[in-house]
N, C-alpha and C positions, 0 to 999 in steps of 0.2 A: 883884430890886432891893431895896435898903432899904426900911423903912418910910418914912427922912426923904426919901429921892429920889421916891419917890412922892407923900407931901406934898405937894413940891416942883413938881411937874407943872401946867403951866396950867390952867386951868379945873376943877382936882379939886375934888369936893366927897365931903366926906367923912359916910357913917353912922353910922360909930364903934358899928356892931355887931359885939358879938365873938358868934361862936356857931363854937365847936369850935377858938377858936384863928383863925379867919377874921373877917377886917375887911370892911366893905363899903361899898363908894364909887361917886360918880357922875361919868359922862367923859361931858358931850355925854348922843350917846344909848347908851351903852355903861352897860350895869353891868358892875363890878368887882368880884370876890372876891380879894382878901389873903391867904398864909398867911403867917403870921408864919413859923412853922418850917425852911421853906426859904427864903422869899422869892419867890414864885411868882408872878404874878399871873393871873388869869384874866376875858381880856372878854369881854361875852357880849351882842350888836348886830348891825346890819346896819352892813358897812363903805360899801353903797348908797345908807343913809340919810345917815351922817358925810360923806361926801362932798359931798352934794347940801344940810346944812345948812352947812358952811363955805365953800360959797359962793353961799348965800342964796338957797336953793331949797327950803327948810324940810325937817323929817325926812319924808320918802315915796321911793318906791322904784318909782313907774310909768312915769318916763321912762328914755328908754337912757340908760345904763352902758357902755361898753366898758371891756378891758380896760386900758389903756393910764389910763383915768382912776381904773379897780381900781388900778392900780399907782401913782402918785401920791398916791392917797388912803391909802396904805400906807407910803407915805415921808414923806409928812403924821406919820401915827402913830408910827412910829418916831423921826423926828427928837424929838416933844414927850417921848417916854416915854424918848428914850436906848438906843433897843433897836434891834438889828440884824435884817433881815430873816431871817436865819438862827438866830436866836436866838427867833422867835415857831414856834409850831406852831401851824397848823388842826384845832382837834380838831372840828370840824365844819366842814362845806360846805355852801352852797347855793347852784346854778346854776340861771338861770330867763332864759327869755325872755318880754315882751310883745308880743303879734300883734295887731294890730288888723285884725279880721274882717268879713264883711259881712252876719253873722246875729249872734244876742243869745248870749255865751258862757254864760249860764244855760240854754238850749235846749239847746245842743252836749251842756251838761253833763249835762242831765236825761234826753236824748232820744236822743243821737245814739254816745253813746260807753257799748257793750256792755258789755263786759270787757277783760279784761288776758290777754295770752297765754301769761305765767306764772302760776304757782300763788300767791296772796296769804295772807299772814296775817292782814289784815285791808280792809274794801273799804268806806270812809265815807263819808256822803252827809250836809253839815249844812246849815242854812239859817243867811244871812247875817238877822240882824233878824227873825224871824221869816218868813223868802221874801222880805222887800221888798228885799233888797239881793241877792238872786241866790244862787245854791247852792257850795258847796265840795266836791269829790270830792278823796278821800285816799286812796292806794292802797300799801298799807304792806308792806313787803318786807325780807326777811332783815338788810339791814344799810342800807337806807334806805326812804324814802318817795316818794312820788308827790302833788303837789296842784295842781288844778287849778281854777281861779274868775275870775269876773269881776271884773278889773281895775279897769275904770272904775266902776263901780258899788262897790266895795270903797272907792277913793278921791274918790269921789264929781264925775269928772269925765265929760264927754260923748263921747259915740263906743263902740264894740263893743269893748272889749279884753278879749280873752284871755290868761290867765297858766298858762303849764306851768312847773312850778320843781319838783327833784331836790332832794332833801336828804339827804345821806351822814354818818354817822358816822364815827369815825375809823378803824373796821375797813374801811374802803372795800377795794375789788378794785386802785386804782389805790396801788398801795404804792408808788409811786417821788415821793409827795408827802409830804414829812417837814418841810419849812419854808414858809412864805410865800414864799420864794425860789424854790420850783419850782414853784408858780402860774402864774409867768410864764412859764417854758418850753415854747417853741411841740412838744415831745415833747408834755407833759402838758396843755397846754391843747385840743390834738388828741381826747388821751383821754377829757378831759372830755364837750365837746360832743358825742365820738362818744357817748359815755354816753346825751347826754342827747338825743338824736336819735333813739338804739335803743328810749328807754324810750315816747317819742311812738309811733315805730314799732308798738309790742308792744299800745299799744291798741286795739280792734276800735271804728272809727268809719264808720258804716253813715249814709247820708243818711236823711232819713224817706221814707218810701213807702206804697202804698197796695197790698195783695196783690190786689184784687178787678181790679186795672189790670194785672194778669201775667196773658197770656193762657194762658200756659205751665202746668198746673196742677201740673208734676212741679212746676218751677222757684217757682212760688209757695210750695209745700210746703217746699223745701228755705231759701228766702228766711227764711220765717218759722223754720226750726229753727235756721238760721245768727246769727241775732239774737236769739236766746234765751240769755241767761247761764248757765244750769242745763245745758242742753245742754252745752258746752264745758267746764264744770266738770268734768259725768260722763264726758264723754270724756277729760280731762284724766286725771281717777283713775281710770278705765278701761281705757284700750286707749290708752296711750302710744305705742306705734308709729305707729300712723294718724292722732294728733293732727294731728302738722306738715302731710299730706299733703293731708289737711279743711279746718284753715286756710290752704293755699294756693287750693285748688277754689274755697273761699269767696269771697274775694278775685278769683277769675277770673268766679266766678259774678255779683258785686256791679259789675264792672267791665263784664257783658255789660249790666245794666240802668243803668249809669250810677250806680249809689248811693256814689262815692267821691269826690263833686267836694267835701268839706268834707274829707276827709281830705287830700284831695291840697292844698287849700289851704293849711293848717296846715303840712304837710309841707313847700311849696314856701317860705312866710313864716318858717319856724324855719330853713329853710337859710341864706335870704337874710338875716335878721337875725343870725346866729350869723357869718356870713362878713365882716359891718357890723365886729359887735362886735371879731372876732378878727382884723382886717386889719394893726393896728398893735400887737407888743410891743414892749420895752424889749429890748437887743440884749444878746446874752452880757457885752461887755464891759461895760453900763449894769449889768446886775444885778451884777455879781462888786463891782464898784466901790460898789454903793450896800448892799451887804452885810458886814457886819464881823466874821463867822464865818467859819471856813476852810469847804470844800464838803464837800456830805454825803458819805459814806464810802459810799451806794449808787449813786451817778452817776459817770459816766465821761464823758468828751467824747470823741467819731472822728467823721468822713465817713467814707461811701464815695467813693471815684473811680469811677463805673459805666464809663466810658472804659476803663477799663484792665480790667475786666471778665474777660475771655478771657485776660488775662498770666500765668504762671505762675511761681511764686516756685520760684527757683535755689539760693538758698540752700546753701549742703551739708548744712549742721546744720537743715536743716528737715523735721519729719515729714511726707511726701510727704500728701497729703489724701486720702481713700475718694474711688471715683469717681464718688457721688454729691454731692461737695463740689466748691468751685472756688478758687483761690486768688489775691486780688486785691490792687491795692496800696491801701493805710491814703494819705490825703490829711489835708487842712488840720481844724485843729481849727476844728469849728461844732454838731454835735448832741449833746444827752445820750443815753446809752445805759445801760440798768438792766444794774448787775455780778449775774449769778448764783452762786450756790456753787460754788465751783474743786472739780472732781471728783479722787477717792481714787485717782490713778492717775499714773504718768508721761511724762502727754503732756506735750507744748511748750508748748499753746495753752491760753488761758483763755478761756471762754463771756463771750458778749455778749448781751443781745438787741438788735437793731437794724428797727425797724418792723414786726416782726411775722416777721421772720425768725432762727433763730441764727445768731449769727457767733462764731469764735474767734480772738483776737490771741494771733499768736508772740509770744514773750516776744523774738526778733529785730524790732523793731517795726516793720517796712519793709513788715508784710504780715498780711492775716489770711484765715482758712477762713469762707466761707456753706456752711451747713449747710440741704441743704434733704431736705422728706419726701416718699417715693416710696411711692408704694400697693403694699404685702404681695400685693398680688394680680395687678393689672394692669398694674405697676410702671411708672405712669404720677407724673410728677409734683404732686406735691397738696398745695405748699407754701403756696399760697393760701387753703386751707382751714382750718380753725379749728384752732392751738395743739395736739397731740396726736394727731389725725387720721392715721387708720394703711390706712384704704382709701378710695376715690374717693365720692363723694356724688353724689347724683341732679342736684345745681345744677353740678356738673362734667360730668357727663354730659351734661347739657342743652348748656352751654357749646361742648361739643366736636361737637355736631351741624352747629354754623355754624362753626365756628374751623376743626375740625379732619374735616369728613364721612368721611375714609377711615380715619380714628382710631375715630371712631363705628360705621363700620361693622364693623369688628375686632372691636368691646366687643359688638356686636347679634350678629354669627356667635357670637362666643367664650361668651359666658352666657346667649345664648336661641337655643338649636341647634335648637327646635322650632319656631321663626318666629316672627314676630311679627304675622299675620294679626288681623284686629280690635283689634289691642289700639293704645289711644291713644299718643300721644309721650310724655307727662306716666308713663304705664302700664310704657313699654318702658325710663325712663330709671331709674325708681324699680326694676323688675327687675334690669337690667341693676347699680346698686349694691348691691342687697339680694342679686344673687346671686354678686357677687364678695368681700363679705364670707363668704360660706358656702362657698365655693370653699379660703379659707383655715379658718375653723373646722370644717369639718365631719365633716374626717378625724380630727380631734381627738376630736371628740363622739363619734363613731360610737364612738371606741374605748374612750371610758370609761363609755360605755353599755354595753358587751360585756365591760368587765372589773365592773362590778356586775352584769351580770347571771351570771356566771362565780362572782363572790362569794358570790349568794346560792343556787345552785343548790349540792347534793350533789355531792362528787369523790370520790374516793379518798385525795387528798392537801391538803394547804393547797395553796391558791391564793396569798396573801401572799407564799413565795417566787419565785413565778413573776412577781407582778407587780411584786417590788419589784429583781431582775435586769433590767438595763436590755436585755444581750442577748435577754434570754427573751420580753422584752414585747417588742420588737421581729417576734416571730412572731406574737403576739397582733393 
């Protein structure tokens, strides 16, 4: 916008410092940067605090917010500044919830929460006031952060509150947020809180305990190694493999003495608050209407009809689908869907993603292909599994002991033909994936082990053209 229309804005109070060509102004609790050169503006506030002082709740940020008052207090903004929802970007985020707990979130803080299950580049511990206001933990991460502190004692009000809040930069993982407008998209609002759920999740929150009260002295030993940050670290940079498997044991191990009842609290209070907060958005037609930019060029709107599921598109001109695809009918417009890069090739169909699954729409739009992924090995289905996932994991294995027992017992004959005598459930499921990946690479390995070793030893002739005939290596 101009310089005069920003003038022009209610309650601006202006700096009128130029430093590089930028002006600097005051909204409320918002500072403002100006570039003249485009006409840019940039604010830099809690839209938690704006809200709560326009209607006379002063600038603070400790009681709930839901979305629905996010989005209002956005419409607020836009209307005074003359900007459309699609016309602001979030070059940063911060999502956080308040829990009010039944122990001091400065204990939690000091005492009770280990580490982080990923690798940190940084791991901060500050005091509020010198300790009289309680402790800050920062836990700082490739493209966001982690902070965690006591609430009520920050704000100076009574009762236990705990504050977990994410803070992402604009390189965030979740790319299908490009305006203020897809904030509100129950797609991305989803992604969020799962975000911020996973990141609760990933920290190692141990109750306090006494080891001389374990009469177990393996289990006391291991108690105490499981709560040691140094440990986890070195196994972290150590032996990546058996990370995961340690941090589950742990977890079984902490769950046989009971040392989870504050994690599990936390956990159950950030569900039920996040479900408070996210109960009510603004509907498709409420945002398009209160937006005065055309839609981003990475969203797409489709349903699925699960109904229709099993139908199959007749089509003439339609490429028949692989038989691990299904082809169902396209329904009423209601969800956003992130457009992926249209592939170098002459198919009908263009990629969707659709909840974690791909989907591809004929360009006939009566129908589109789910794409799902089958394990290279045990050509089980494993579309559940994380994004890329090319064989079965030990958490599917586990799964198909109760879902599916005679599926299970296939997978126990089929990769442990020498039984499974002594060995635990937790033992036989993690074999059973670790040896169906090796099922598939091994005959690979074996052979380009034997063609360097072939390389390096003395022949009569090059070796190079033997292995670089594709018949030839084929005897190899």
């Amino acid at each position: 916008m101009s310089l005069d229309q920003l003038r022009d804005v209610r309650n601006i109070e202006s700096k009128e410092s130029d430093i590089n060509g930028k002006l600097k102004f005051k909204y409320f609790n918002f500072d403002i940067t100006y570039s003249e050169r485009n006409g840019d503006i940039v604010l830099k506030g809690s839209i938690h605090k704006y809200w709560n002082y326009i209607n006379g709740r002063g600038y603070q940020n400790y009681n709930d917010f839901n979305m629905m008052q996010a989005y209002h207090a956005f419409i607020h903004l836009s209307s005074n500044f003359g900007v459309g929802l699609k016309d602001m970007t979030p070059e940063n985020r911060e999502t956080a919830v308040n829990l009010r707990v039944s122990i001091s979130p400065t204990e939690i803080i000091k005492d009770n929460i280990v580490c982080n299950r990923q690798s940190l580049k940084k791991d901060t511990l500050e005091n509020f006031e010198n300790g009289v206001l309680g402790q800050l933990r920062a836990m700082w991460k490739s493209t966001y952060r982690i902070k965690m502190y006591d609430k009520g004692k920050e704000s100076g009000i009574s009762g236990f509150i705990f504050r977990f809040e994410v803070h992402e930069d604009r390189t965030s993982r979740i790319n299908t947020i490009n305006y203020v407008h897809d904030l509100f998209v129950r797609h991305n609002v989803d992604k969020i809180t799962k975000h911020l759920l996973e990141q609760l999740n990933d920290c190692l929150i141990v109750d306090t305990f006494n080891p001389d009260n374990i009469t177990d002295e393996k289990d006391a030993k291991l108690l105490l190694q499981y709560t040691n940050s140094k440990f986890w670290s070195k196994l972290r940079d150590g032996e990546r493999k058996t990370y995961g498997r340690t941090w589950n044991k742990a977890h079984k191990l902490f769950e046989k003495y009971g040392l989870l009842k504050i994690r599990k609290e936390l956990t159950s209070k950030a569900i039920q608050k996040i479900k408070e907060l996210t109960k009510e958005l603004p509907s498709v037609d409420q945002l398009n209407k209160d937006s005065d930019s055309k839609m981003s060029r990475s969203t797409r709107i489709l349903d699925i009809d699960s109904s229709t599921e099993n139908k199959v598109c007749n089509h003439s001109n339609f490429t028949p689908p692989i038989s691990h695809k299904k082809c169902i009918k396209m329904s009423s417009v209601l969800e956003p869907v992130q457009l992926q890069k249209e592939p170098n090739n002459r198919s009908s169909c263009r990629p969707f993603k659709y909840k974690g699954l791909r989907v591809e729409m004929s360009r006939y739009k009566h129908s589109i292909v789910v794409d799902r992924d089958i394990c290279l090995s045990s050509t089980l289905d494993i579309t559940h599994q994380k994004r890329g996932s090319k064989f079965i994991s030990e958490k599917t294995v586990n799964g198909l002991r109760i879902s599916n027992p005679n599926e299970h017992k296939r997978l126990v004959k089929k990769y442990l033909p020498n039984g499974v005598k002594n060995l635990s459930n937790d033992t036989i499921d993690y074999r059973i994936a670790h040896n169906a990946r090796n099922e598939f690479h091994n005959p690979r390995t074996r052979k380009r082990k034997k063609i360097q070793r072939l390389r390096e030893s003395n022949l009569l002739f090059p070796i190079q053209e033997v292995v670089s005939n594709p018949e030839y290596r084929k005897i190899i």
